[in-house]
N, C-alpha and C positions, 0 to 999 in steps of 0.2 A: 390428560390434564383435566385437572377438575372445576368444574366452574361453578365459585361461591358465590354468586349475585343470587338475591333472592328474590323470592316469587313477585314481589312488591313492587318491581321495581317496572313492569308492567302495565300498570296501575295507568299512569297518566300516562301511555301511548295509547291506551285502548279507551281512554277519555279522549286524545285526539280523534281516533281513528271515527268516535260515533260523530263526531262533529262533522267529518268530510263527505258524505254523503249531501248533508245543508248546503256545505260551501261550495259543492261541483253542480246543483243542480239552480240554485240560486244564481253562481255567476254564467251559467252557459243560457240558460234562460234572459237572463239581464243583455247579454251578447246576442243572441238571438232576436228577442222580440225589437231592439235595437236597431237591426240588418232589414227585420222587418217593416222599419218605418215608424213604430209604435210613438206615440209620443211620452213624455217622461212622465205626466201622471199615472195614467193607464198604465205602463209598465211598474212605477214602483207600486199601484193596486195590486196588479198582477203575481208580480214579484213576492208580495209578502203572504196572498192566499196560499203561496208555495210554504210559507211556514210552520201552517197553520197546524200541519200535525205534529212537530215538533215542540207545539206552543199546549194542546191539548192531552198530551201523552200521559200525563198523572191524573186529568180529569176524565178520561177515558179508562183508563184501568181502573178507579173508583168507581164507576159508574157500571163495568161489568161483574166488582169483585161485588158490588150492590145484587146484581141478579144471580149470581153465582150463591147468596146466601140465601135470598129468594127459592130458589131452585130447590136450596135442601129445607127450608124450615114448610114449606106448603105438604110434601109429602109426612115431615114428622108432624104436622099441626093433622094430618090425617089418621096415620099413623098410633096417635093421641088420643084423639076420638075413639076411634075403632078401639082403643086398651081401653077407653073408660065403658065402652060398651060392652065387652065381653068378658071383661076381667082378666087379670094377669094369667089366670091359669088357660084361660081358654084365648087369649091373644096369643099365647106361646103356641099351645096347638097350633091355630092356623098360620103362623108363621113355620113350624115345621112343615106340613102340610103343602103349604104353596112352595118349599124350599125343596123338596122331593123331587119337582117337575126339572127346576133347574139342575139338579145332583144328575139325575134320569138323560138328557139331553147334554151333560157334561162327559158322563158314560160313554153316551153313543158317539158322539165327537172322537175322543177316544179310540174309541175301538177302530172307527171309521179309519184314520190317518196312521193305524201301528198296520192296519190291512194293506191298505194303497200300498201295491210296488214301486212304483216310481219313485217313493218319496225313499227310499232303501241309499 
């Protein structure tokens, strides 16, 4: 028997499903510090620093996708440099050049792991 429900339909369980992780550690926490005595300010403080990375999740990923571009424009801003020093013809050289070493130890790697019996 074939089952025509489509992929879609998915969708808002697995939008439940990211929510329950909040609501299990939010109410056992709430139960807990409770049992402890806690008084009801200090726990709802408590309570919602428990949020807090649910509350930061999109300013968190902007903030790493920020260094993640960092990361690559510092080498091309070198990169850059280095081409306007030696010129096109002679920045390709040394990019061949330094590219050898990698190729050369890519080789060896290689060779090494078709060698090894174990891995058979």
């Amino acid at each position: 028997m074939k089952d025509n429900r489509s992929p879609w339909v998915w969708i808002p369980t697995l939008y439940f499903a990211e929510g329950l992780p909040y609501f299990i550690v939010n109410t056992i926490s709430v139960v807990m510090y409770k049992n402890l005595g806690m008084p009801n300010g200090r726990l709802a403080a408590l309570t919602s620093l428990l949020y807090l990375p649910w509350v930061i999740k999109t300013s968190h990923y902007s903030l790493c996708t920020a260094f993640m571009a960092l990361s690559m424009m510092i080498p091309g801003m070198f990169a850059g440099y280095l081409q306007e020093a030696l010129g096109y013809t002679g920045f390709f050289v040394l990019v061949m050049v330094c590219s050898i070493l990698s190729i050369g130890i890519t080789a060896l790697a290689a060779r090494k792991v078709e060698a090894h019996p174990s891995q058979v």
